[in-house]
C-alpha positions in Angstrom: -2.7 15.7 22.9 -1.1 12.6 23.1 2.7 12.1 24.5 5.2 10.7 22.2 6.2 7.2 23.2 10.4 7.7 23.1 11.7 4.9 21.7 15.6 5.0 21.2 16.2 4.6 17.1 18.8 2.6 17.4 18.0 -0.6 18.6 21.5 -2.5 19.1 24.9 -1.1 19.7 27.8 -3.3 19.2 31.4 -2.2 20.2 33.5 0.2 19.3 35.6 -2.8 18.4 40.0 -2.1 17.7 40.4 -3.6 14.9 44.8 -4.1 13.8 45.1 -0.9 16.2 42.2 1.1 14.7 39.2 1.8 16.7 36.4 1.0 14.8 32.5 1.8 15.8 30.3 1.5 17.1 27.9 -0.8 15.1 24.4 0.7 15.7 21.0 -1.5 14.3 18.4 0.9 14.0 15.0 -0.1 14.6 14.1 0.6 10.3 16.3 -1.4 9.3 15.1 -3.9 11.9 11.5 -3.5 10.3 13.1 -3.9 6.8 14.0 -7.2 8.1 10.7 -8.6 9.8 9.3 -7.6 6.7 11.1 -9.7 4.3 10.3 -12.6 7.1 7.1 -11.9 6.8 6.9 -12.2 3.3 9.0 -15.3 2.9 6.4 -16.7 5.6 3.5 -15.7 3.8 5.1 -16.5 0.7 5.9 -20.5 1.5 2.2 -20.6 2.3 0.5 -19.3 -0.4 3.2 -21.4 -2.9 2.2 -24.6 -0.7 -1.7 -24.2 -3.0 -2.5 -25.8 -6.0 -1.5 -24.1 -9.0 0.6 -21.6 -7.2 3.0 -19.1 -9.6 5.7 -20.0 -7.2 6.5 -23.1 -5.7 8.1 -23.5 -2.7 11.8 -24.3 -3.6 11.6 -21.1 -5.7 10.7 -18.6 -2.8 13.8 -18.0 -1.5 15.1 -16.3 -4.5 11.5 -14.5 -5.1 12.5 -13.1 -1.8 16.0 -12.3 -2.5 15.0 -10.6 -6.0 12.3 -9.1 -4.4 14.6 -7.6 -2.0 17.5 -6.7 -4.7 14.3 -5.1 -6.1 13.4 -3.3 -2.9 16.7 -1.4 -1.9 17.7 -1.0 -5.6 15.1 0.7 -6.7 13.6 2.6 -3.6 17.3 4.1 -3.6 17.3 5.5 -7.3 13.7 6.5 -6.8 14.9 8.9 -3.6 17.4 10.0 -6.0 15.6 10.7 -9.3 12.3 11.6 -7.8 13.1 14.0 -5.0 17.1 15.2 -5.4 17.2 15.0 -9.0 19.6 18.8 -8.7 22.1 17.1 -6.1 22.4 13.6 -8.0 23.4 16.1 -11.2 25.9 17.6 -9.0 27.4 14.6 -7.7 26.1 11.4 -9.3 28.4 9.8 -6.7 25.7 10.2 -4.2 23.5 7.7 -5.9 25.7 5.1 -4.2 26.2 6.7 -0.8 23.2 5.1 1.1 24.6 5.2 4.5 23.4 8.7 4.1 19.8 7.9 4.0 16.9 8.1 1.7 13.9 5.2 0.0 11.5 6.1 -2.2 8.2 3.8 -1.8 7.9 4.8 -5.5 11.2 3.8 -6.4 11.2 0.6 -5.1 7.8 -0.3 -6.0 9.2 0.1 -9.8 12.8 -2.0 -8.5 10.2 -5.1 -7.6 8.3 -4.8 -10.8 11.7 -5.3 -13.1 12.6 -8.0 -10.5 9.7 -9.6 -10.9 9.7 -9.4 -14.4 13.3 -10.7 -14.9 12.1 -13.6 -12.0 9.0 -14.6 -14.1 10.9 -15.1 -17.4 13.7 -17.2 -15.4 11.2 -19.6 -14.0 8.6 -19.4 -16.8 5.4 -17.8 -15.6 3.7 -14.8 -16.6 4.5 -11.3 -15.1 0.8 -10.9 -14.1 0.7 -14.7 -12.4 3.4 -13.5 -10.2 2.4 -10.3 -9.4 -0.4 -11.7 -8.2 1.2 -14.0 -6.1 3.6 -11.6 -4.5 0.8 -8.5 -3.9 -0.6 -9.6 -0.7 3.0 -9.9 0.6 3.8 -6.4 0.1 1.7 -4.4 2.6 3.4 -6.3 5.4 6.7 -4.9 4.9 4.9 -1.5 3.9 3.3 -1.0 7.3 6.4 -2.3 9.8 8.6 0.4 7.4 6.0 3.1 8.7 6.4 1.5 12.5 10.3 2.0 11.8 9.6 5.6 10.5 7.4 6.3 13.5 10.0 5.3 15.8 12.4 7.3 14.0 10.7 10.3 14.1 10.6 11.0 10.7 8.0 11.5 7.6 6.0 13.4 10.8 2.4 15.0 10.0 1.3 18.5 9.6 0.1 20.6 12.4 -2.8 19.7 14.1 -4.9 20.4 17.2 -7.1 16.7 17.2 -6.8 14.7 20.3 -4.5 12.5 19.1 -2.1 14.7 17.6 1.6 14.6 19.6 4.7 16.9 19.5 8.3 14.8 18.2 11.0 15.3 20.3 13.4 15.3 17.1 10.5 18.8 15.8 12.7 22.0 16.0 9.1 23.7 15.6 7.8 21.0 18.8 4.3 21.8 17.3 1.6 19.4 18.1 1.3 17.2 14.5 -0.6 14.2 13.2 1.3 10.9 13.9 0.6 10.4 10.0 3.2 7.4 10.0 0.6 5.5 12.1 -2.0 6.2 9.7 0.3 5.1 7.0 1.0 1.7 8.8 -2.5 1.0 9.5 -3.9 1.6 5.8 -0.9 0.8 4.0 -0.2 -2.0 6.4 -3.2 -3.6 8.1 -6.2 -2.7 5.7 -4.2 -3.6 2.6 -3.0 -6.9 3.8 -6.6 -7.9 5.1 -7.8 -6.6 1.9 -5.9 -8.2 -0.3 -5.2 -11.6 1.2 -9.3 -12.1 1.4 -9.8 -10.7 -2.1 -6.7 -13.2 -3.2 -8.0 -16.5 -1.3 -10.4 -17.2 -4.1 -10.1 -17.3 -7.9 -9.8 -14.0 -9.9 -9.1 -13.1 -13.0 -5.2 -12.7 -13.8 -4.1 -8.7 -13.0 -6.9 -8.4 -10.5 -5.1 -8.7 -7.4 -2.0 -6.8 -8.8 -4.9 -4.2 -10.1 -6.2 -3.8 -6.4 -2.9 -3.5 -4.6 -1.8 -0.6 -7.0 -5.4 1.1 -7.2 -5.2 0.8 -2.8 -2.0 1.4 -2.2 -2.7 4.7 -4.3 -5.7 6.1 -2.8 -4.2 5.4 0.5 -0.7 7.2 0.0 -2.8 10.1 -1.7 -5.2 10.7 1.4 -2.6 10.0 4.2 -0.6 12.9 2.4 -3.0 15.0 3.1 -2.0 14.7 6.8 1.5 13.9 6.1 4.1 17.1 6.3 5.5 17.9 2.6 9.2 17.9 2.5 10.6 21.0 3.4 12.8 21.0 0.4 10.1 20.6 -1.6 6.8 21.9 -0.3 4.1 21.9 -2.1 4.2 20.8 -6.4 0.8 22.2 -7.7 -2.1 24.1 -6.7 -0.6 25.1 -3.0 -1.9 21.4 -1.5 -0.7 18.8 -4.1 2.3 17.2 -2.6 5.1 14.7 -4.7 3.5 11.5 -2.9 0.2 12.4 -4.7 1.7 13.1 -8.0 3.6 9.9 -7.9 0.9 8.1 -6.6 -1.4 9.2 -9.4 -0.3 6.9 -12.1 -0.8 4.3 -9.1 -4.5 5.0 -9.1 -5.1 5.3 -12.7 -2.6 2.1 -13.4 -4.7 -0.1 -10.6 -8.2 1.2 -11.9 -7.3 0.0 -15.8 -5.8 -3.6 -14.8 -9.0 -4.3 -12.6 -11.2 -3.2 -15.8 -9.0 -4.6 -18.5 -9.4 -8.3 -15.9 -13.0 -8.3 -14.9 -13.9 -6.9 -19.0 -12.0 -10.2 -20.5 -11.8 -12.3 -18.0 -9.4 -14.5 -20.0 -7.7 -16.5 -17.1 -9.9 -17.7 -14.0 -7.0 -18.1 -11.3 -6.5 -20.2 -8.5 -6.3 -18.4 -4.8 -2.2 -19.1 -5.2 -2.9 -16.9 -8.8 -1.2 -18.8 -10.1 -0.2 -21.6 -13.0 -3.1 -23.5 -13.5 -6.3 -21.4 -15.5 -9.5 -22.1 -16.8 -10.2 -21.6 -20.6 -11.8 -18.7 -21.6 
């Protein structure tokens, strides 16, 4: 068994501060939302690069707001996703909580659809197609995706189920303190790692338009639905079918299925030949 690296989850504290009498603080930066930020760095970094090519769907004066739609897209909709998709029964009871996110909670799910309507709305104001840009923006994803799993590592949170392999460790934050599966590692590694390598060598030549988009969601999918088989359920919600299916692999069914159709619906018509950027610029037919 391996020993838990501690790592304090809050990474900055600032004051308390008296502010017009009134003590006020203090300010703590916790390490996730730290990661939130390296990853939208990371993507604007990525980003600028890929919209420097030929026939890019993005050019480079317009990344800044892809980034900032992207991340309007991020907190927006991973928020309503907790909300809808896993405390449907409190938001009934008090729809306020929607809005109270100093309490916690992102959905993966949730924000993934938040991008997709950001994207869609960014497409039509800078006149590209949805797929183009989806394209675009795919490989940049898995890099926020696997430093959010880093952040819930370090938090001690999303923990695995109980196991006895050599790796396994016990999480201080555990009231059970059983040995379990570091399953936010394995998250960050194939959601992270793998999907970026993946992605940004099956991007950096042409492809037909939805193919990269078709990869990322047919991936990301796979990935989510094996690492939950690892990954503790929520003890609110256990189990949703069969004793073993858990809500990650329901929700990340229509992933699999949506990914496996755009790759054959691409490859089948191959209609648009894009660039590595996938971009602007495509071949005839």
């Amino acid at each position: 068994m391996l020993t838990y690296p501690v790592i304090d989850s809050v990474a900055l504290s600032l004051g308390p501060f008296d502010i017009f009498g009134k003590t006020v603080g203090p300010l703590e930066v916790h390490w996730y939302g730290i990661m939130y930020l390296l990853g939208f760095a990371g993507a604007w970094f990525l980003a600028m690069r890929r919209a420097a090519r030929p026939g890019a769907a993005c050019q480079p004066t317009q990344v800044e707001d892809l980034i900032v739609y992207g991340a309007m897209g991020v907190v927006l909709g991973g928020r309503c996703g907790y909300v809808l998709f896993y405390h449907f029964d409190r938001f009934l009871m008090d729809p306020a909580w929607l809005f109270r996110v100093w309490e916690g909670g992102m959905s993966f799910h949730g924000g993934l659809l938040g991008v997709l309507v950001a994207m869609a709305l960014y497409a039509r104001k800078i006149q590209v197609r949805f797929f183009d840009l989806t394209d675009f923006i795919a490989p940049l994803v898995p890099l926020g995706l696997g430093l959010g799993r880093l952040g819930n590592f370090i938090g001690q949170e999303l923990w695995g189920r109980a196991s006895d392999v050599p790796w396994a460790m016990v999480f201080p934050k555990d009231p059970l303190q059983l040995a379990r599966h570091p399953s936010q590692l394995y998250q960050a590694a194939l959601e992270g790692l793998v999907l970026f390598v993946v992605l940004v060598w099956f991007s950096s030549r042409p492809r037909p338009r939805m193919a990269v988009s078709g990869l990322f969601l047919f991936l990301y999918g796979c990935f989510r639905f094996t690492v939950e088989f690892f990954r503790e359920p929520d003890s609110f919600i256990g189990f949703d079918a069969f004793g073993w299916v858990t809500r990650g692999q329901l929700l990340s069914l229509p992933m699999i299925v949506l990914g496996a159709v755009l790759l054959f619906l691409a490859y089948r018509g191959r209609s648009t030949s894009q660039s590595p950027a996938n971009g602007r610029k495509a071949s005839a037919k």
